[in-house]
N, C-alpha and C positions, 0 to 999 in steps of 0.2 A: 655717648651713653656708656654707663659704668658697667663692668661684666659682674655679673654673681660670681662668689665665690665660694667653695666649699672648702673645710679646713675638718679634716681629720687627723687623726694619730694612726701611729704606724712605726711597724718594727725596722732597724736599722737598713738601712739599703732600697727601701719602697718608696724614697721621695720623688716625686715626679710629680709633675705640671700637665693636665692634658685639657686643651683645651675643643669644646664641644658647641655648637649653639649657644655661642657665648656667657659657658658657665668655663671658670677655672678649677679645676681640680687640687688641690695642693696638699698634700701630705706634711707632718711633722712630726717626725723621731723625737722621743723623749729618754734620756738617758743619765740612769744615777752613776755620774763618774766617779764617788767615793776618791774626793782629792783632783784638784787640779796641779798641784804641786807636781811639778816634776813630770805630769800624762799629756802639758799642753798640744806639744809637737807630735807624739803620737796620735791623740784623737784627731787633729789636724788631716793626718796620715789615713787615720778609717774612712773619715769622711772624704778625703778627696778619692778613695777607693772605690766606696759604695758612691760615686756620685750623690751625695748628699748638701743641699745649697743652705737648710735652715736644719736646726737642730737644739733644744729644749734641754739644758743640765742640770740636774738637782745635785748639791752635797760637793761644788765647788770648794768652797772653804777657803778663795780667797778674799782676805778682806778689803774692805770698802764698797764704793758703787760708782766704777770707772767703768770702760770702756779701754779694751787690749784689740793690735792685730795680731792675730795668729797663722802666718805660715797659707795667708789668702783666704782668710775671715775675720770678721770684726766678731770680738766675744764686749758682749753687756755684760756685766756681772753687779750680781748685790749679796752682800753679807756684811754680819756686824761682828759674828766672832770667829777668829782664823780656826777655831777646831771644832767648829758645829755649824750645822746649814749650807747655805749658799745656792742662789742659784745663777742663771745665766741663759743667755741667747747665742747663738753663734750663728752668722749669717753671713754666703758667698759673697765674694767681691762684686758678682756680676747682681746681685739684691740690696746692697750695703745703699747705695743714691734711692732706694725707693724704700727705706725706712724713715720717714716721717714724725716718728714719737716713740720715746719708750721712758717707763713707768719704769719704776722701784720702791713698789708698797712695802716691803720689809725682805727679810732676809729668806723667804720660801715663795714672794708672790711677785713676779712679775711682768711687765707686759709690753705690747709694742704695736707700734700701727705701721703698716706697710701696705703702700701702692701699688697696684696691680693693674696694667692697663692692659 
């Protein structure tokens, strides 16, 4: 039987998991990094701080629509020009195997399916 899940937003450091009468709780930080150039390894750094496993980036600004490791997360990213837009996913090592699908609608919108057992 599949658990419910809930998915809110939430400010840096409030990601956690809690699980109740088989509902999931799961928070998602959303963060305008203005430039990934050069802040990879530090955001890296915050997030492995704040215990933070998924995390939501707007204004990336690198281009294409690859997939990077970063420092023990996998970053999605999509952008079409290297000095405007961009966004991105970044997701812990220990989430990375229960990502199952991710989208790249354009350079502001994108998405991703992940399993939760």
């Amino acid at each position: 039987m599949a658990n419910n899940v809930i998915v809110s937003a939430c400010p840096p450091g409030e990601n956690r998991v809690r699980r109740k009468s088989g509902i999931i709780k799961l928070r998602l930080p959303s963060w305008n990094i203005r430039s990934l150039m050069e802040k990879s390894i530090e955001l890296a750094k915050a997030l492995h701080r704040h215990k933070i496993r998924i995390a939501c980036l707007q204004e990336t600004k690198w281009l294409g629509a690859k997939a990077n490791e970063i420092d023990g997360y996998k970053l999605w990213y999509s952008s079409l020009k290297r000095a405007k837009n961009g966004v991105g996913i970044l997701v812990g090592k220990e989430l990375v195997e229960q990502v199952v699908e991710v989208r790249r609608k354009s350079d502001r919108i994108m998405s991703f399916k992940l399993v939760v057992s």
